[in-house]
C-alpha positions as a Markdown table, in Angstrom:
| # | Residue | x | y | z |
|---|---|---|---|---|
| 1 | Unk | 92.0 | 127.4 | 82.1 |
| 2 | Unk | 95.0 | 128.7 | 83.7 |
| 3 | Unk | 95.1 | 126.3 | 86.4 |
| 4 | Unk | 95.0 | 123.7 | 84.2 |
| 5 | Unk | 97.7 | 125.0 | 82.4 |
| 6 | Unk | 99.7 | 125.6 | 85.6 |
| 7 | Unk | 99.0 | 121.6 | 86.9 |
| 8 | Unk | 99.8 | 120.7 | 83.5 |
| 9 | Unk | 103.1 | 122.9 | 83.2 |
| 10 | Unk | 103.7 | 121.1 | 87.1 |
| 11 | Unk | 103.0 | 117.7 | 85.9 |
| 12 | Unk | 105.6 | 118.3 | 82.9 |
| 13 | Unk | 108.6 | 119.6 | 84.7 |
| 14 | Unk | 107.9 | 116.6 | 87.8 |
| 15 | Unk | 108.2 | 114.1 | 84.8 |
| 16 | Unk | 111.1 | 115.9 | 82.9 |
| 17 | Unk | 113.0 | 116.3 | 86.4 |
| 18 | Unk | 112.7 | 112.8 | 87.4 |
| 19 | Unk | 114.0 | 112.0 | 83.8 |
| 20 | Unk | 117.4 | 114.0 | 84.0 |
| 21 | Unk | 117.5 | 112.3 | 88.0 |
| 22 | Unk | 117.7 | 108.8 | 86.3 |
| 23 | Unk | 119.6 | 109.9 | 82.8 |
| 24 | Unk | 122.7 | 112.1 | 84.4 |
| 25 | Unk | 123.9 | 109.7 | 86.7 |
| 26 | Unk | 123.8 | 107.1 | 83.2 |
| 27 | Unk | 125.5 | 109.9 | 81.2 |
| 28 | Unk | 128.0 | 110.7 | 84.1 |
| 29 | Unk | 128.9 | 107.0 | 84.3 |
| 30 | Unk | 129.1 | 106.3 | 80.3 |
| 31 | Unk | 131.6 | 109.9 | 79.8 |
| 32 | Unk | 133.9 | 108.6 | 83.1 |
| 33 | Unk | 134.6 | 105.5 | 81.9 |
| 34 | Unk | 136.2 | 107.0 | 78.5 |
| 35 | Unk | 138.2 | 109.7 | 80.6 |
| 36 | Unk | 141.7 | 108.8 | 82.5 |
| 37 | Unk | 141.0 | 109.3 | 86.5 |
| 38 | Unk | 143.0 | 112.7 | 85.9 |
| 39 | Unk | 140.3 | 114.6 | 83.9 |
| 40 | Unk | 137.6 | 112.7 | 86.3 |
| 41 | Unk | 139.0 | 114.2 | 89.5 |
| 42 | Unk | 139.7 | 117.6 | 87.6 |
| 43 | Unk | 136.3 | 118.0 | 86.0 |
| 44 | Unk | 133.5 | 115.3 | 86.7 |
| 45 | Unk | 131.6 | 116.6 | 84.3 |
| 46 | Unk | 133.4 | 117.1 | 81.6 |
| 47 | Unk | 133.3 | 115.2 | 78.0 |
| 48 | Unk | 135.8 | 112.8 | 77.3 |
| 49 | Unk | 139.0 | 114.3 | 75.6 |
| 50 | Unk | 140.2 | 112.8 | 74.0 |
| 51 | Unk | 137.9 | 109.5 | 74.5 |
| 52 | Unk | 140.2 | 106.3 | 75.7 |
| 53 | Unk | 140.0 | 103.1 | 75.6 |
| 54 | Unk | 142.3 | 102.4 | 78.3 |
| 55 | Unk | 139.9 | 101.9 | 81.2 |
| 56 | Unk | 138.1 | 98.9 | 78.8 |
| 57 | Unk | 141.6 | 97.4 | 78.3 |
| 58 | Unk | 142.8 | 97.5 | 81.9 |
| 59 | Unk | 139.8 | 95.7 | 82.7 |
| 60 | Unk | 140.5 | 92.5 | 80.3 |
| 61 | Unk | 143.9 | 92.3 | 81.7 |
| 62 | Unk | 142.3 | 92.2 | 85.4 |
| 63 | Unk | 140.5 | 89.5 | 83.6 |
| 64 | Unk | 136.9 | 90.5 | 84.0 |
| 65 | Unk | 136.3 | 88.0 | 81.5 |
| 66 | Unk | 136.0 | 85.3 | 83.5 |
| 67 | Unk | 133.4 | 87.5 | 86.1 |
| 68 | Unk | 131.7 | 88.5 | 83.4 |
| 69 | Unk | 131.1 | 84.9 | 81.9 |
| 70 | Unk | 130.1 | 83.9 | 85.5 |
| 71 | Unk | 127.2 | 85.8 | 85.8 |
| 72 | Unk | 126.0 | 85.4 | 82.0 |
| 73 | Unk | 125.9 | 81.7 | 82.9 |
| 74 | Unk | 124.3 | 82.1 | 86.2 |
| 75 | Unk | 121.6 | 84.3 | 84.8 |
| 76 | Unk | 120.7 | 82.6 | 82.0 |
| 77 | Unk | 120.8 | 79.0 | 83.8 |
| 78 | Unk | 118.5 | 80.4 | 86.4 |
| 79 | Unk | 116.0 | 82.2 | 84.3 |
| 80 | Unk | 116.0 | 79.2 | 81.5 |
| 81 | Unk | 114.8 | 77.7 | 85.3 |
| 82 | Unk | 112.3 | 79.8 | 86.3 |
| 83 | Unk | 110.6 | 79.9 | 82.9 |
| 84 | Unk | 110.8 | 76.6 | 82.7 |
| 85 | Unk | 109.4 | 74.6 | 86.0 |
| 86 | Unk | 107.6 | 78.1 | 87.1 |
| 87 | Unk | 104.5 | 78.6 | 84.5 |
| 88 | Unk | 104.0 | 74.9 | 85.2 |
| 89 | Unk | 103.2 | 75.2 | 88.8 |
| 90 | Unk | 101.5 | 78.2 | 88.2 |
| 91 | Unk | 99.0 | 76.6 | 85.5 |
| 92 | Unk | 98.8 | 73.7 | 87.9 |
| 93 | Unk | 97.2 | 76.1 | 90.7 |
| 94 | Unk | 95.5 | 78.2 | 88.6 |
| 95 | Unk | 93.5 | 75.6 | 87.7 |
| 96 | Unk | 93.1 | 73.7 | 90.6 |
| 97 | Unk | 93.1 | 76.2 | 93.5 |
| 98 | Unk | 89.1 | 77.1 | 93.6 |
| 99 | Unk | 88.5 | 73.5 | 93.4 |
| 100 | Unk | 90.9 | 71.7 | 95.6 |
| 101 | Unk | 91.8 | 73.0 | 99.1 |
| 102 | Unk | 95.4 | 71.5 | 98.9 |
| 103 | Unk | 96.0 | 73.9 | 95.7 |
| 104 | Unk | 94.9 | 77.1 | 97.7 |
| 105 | Unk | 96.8 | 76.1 | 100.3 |
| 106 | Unk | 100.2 | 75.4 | 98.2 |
| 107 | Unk | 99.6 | 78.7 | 96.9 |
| 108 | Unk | 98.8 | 80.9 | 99.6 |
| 109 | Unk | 102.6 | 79.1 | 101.6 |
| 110 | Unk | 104.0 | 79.4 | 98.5 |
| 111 | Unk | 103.7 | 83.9 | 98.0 |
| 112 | Unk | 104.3 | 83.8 | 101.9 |
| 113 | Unk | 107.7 | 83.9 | 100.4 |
| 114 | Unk | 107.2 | 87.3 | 99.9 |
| 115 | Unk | 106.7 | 88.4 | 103.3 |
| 116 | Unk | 110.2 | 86.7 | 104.7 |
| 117 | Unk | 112.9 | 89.3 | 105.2 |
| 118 | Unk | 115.9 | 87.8 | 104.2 |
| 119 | Unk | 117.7 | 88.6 | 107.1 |
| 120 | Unk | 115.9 | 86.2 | 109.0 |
| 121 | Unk | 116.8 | 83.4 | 107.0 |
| 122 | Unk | 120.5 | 84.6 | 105.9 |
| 123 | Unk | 122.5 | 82.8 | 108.5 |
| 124 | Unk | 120.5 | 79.3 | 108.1 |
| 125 | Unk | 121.0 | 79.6 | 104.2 |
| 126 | Unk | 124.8 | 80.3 | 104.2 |
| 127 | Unk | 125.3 | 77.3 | 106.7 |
| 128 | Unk | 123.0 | 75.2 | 104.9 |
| 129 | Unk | 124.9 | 75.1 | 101.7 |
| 130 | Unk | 128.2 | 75.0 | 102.7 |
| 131 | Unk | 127.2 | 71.9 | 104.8 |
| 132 | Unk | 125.6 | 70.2 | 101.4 |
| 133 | Unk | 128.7 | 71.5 | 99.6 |
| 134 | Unk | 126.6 | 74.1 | 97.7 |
| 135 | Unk | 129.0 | 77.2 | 98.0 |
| 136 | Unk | 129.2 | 77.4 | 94.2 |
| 137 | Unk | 127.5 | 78.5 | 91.6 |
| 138 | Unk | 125.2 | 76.0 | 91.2 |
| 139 | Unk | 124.0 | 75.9 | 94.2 |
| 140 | Unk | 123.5 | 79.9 | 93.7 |
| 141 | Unk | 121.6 | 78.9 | 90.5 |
| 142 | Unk | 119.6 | 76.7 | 92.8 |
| 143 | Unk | 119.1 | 79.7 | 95.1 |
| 144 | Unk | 117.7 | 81.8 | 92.7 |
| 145 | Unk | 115.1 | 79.5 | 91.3 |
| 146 | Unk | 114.0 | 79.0 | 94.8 |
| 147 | Unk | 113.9 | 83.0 | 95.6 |
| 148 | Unk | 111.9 | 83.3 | 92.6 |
| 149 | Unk | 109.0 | 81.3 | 93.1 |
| 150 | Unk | 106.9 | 83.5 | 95.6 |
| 151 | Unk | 106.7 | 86.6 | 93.2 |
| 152 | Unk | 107.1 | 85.2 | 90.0 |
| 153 | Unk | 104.4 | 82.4 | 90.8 |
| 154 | Unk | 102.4 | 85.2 | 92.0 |
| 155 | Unk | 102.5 | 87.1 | 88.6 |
| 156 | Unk | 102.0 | 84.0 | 86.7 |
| 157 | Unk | 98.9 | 82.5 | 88.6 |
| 158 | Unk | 96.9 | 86.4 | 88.2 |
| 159 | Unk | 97.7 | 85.9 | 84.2 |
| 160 | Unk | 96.9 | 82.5 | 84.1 |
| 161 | Unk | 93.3 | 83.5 | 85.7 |
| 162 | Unk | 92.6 | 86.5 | 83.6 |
| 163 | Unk | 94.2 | 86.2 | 80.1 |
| 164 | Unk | 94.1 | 82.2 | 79.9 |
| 165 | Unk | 90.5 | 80.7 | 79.9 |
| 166 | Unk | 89.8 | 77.3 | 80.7 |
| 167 | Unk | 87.5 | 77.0 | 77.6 |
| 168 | Unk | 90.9 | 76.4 | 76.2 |
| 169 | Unk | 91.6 | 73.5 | 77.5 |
| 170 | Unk | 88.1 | 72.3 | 77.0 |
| 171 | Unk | 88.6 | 72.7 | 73.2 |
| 172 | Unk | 91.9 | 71.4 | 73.2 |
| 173 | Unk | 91.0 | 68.1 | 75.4 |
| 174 | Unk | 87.8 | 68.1 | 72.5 |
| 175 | Unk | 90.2 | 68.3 | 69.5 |
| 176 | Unk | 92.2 | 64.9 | 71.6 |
| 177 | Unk | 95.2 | 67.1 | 73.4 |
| 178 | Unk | 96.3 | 65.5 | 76.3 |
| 179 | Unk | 97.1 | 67.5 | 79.0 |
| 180 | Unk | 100.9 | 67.8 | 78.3 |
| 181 | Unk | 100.4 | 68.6 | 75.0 |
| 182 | Unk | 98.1 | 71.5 | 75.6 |
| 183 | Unk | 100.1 | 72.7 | 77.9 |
| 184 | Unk | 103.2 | 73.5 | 76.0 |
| 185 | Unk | 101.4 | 74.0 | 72.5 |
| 186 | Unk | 99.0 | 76.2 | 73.6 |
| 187 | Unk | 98.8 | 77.3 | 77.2 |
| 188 | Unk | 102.1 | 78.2 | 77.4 |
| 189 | Unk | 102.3 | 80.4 | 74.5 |
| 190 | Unk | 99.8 | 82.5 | 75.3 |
| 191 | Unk | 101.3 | 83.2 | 78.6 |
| 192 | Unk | 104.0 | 85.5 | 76.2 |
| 193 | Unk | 104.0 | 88.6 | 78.0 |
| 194 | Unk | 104.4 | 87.3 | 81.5 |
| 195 | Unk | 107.2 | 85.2 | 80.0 |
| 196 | Unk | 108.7 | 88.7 | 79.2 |
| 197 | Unk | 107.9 | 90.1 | 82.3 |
| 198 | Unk | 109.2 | 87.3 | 84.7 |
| 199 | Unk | 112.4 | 87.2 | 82.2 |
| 200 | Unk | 113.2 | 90.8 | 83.2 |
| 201 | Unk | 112.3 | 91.4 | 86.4 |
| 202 | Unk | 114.5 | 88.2 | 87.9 |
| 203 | Unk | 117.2 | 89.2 | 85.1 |
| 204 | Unk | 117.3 | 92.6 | 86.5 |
| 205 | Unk | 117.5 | 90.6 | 89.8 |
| 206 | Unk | 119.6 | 88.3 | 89.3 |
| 207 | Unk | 122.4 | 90.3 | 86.9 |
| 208 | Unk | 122.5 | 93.1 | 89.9 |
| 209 | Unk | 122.1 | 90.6 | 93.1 |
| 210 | Unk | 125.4 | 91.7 | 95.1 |
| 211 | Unk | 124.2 | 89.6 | 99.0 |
| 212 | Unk | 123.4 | 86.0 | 97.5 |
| 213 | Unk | 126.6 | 85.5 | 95.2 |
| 214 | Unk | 128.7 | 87.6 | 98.3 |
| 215 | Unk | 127.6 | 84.7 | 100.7 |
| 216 | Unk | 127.6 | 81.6 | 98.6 |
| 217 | Unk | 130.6 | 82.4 | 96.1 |
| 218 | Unk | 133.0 | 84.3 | 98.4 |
| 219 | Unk | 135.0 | 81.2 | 99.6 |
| 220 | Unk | 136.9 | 81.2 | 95.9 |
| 221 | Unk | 137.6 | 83.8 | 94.1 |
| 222 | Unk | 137.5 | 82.8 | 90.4 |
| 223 | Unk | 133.6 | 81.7 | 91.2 |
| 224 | Unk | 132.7 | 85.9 | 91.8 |
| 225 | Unk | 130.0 | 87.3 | 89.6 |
| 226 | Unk | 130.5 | 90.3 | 87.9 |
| 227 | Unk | 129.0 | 92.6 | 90.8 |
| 228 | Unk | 131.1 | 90.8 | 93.1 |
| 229 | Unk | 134.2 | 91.2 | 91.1 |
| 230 | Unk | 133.5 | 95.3 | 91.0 |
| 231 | Unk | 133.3 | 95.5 | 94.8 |
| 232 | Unk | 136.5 | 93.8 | 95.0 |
| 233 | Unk | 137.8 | 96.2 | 92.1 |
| 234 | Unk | 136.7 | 99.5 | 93.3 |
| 235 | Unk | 137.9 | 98.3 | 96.9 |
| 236 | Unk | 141.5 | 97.5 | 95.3 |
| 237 | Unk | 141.6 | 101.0 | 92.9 |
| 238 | Unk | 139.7 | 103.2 | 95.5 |
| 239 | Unk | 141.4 | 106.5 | 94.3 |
| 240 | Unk | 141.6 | 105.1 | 90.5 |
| 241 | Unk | 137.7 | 105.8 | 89.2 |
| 242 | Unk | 138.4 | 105.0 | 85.1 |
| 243 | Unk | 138.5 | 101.4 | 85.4 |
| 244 | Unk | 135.2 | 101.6 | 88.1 |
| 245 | Unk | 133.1 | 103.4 | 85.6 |
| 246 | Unk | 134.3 | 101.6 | 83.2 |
| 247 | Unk | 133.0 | 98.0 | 84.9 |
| 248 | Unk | 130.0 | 99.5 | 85.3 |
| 249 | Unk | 129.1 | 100.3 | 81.9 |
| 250 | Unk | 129.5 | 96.7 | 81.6 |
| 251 | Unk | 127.4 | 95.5 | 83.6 |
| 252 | Unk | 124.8 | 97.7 | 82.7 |
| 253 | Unk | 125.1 | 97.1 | 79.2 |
| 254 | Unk | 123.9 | 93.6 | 79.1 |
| 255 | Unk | 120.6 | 93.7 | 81.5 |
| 256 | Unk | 119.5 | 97.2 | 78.9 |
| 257 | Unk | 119.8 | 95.2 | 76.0 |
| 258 | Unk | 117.4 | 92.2 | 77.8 |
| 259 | Unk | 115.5 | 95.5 | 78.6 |
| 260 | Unk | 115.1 | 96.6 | 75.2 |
| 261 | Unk | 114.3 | 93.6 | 73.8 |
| 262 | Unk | 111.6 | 92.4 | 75.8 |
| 263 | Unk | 110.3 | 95.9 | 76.8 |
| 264 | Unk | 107.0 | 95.7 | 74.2 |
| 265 | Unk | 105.3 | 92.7 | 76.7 |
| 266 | Unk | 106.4 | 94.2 | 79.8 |
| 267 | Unk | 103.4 | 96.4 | 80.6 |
| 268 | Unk | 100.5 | 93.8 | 78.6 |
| 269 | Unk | 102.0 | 91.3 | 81.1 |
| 270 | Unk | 102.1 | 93.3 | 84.2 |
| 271 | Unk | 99.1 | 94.9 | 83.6 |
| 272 | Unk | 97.0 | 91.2 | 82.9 |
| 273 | Unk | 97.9 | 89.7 | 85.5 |
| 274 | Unk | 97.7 | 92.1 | 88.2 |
| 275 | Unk | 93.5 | 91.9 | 88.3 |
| 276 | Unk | 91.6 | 88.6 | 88.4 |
């Protein structure tokens, strides 16, 4: 009984110290960016007085606007993308892949995605768009979708297999749905929580990718992301942390909302489709 107690009481303070490793950082980031750099540097861990706006303001009139609407646009381009053309090749293989070799085999090259470091292929990829003329933000969109397919394809063929049955689209093709029409009225419904679990993971990605946009948007300026535009920013402001913190409460802000949001099929979907 009292060992029990004592793994229990161990298993407890584990859990609640890993908690306050991932919330004080958050706090200490939130409080700083509603302190002037003064009270920072004098006491980090202070609480704001009095709170200020300032930091927020400053970073309008460095017009983070513009960074800030950059990466909104890339994200959500990309991930309306993924979801889009994604599932589709995913259902296509799912279906397919125990009965055609040419199915197996797209799938198996396809997940050896995963197993590239991207180092290797860093120097082709940078040389490759700028001699198509895709250093821009397009072309990073086009990036992205690409990047995505060999774990998101992988997610989405394991739910396919174990949470989509193909008496569905034996009734379906019975009740005189044509394949398209299946598809997007039923097969792609169902597929829900791996829709929310693709949408955050590649948000998460994409919203916090620093290497891609530093390689492809660099060249001009007013095509940064927001990550991007904070490296710049801290770089240019080294010894003035207000306006720092304060850009990164904004970028954090967005991706927790997407977080919250979507959070209830995060789990059902990761869960489903991680066993066949």
């Amino acid at each position: 009984m009292i060992r029990k107690k004592l793994g229990n009481g161990a298993r407890y303070g584990i859990l609640s110290l890993g908690l306050l490793l991932i919330f004080f950082p958050l706090y200490f980031t939130v409080i700083s960016s509603f302190k002037e750099t003064k009270q920072i540097t004098k006491n980090f861990l202070s609480f704001p007085n009095p709170f200020t706006g300032d930091n927020f303001q400053r970073l309008m009139n460095d017009g983070i606007g513009q960074y800030f609407f950059n990466s909104i646009t890339i994200s959500v381009i990309a991930i309306l993308l993924i979801l889009i053309f994604v599932p589709m090749a995913a259902f296509s293989i799912a279906r397919n892949m125990s009965k055609r070799k040419a199915f197996a085999f797209m799938y198996i090259f396809l997940i050896l995605g995963n197993f590239v470091p991207f180092q290797v292929i860093m120097i082709p990829i940078t040389s490759m768009m700028s001699k198509f003329g895709l250093s821009n933000i397009p072309g990073l969109i086009i990036l992205y979708l690409a990047y995505s397919i060999p774990q998101t394809l992988f997610l989405y063929v394991g739910y396919i297999k174990t949470s989509v049955p193909e008496e569905i689209d034996e009734a379906a093709a019975i009740d005189g749905a044509g394949r398209v029409r299946m598809y997007f009225q039923i097969a792609f419904p169902l597929m829900k929580p791996m829709h929310a679990t693709a949408l955050i993971i590649n948000a998460l990605w994409i919203w916090n990718d620093f290497l891609l946009p530093l390689l492809i948007l660099n060249k001009d300026s007013s095509y940064w992301t927001l990550p991007l535009f904070q490296y710049n920013y801290s770089g240019q402001y080294f010894n003035d942390f207000g306006p720092s913190f304060a850009s990164y409460v904004v970028g954090i802000v967005v991706i927790l909302i997407v977080y919250l949001v979507f959070q209830k099929n995060i789990i059902s979907g990761m869960t489903n489709g991680a066993v066949k």
